[in-house]
PAKE-79193 format. One record per residue (C-alpha): x, y, z. Coordinates in steps of 0.1 Angstrom, whole numbers, plus 5000, padded with zeros to 4 digits. Each point is the difference from the previous one (the first is absolute). Layout:
<rs>
XYZ
...
</rs>
This chain:
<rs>
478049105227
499249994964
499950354977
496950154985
499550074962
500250325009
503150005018
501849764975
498550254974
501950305015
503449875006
499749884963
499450394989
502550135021
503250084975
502949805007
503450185017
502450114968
503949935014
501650285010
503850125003
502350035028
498850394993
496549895005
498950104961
498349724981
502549784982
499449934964
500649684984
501850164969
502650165026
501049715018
501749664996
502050124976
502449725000
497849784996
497850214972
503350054983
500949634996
496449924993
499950224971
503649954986
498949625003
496850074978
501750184974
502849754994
498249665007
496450094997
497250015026
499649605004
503349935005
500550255029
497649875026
502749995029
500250394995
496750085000
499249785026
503150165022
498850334990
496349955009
501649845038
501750375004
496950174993
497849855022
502349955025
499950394999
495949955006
498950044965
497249734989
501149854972
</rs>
């Protein structure tokens, strides 16, 4: 069975699910992976951004493994 404009239409406009917490509150992406964030950023800060494409790559992975679209 093949979707109608409309119906493709309104799944597009429906907002997507933010993740939530084992406390059911929306996660944030500042507040989470912070292994990873902290690596990233100490990586950044002593190498520079394109030398440190393994920990943002890693740190990206953790986020959206959490269900954030990045």
């Amino acid at each position: 069975m093949t979707e109608t404009k409309s119906q493709c239409h309104m799944e597009a406009a429906q907002p997507k699910k933010k993740p939530v917490g084992p406390d059911g509150k929306p996660l944030k992406p500042c507040c989470v992976c912070l292994e990873t964030k902290g690596l990233r950023d100490e990586c950044v800060i002593n190498r520079g951004q394109e030398n440190c494409g393994d920990f943002i790559e890693a740190h990206k992975k953790c986020l959206r493994d959490l269900g954030f679209n990045i």
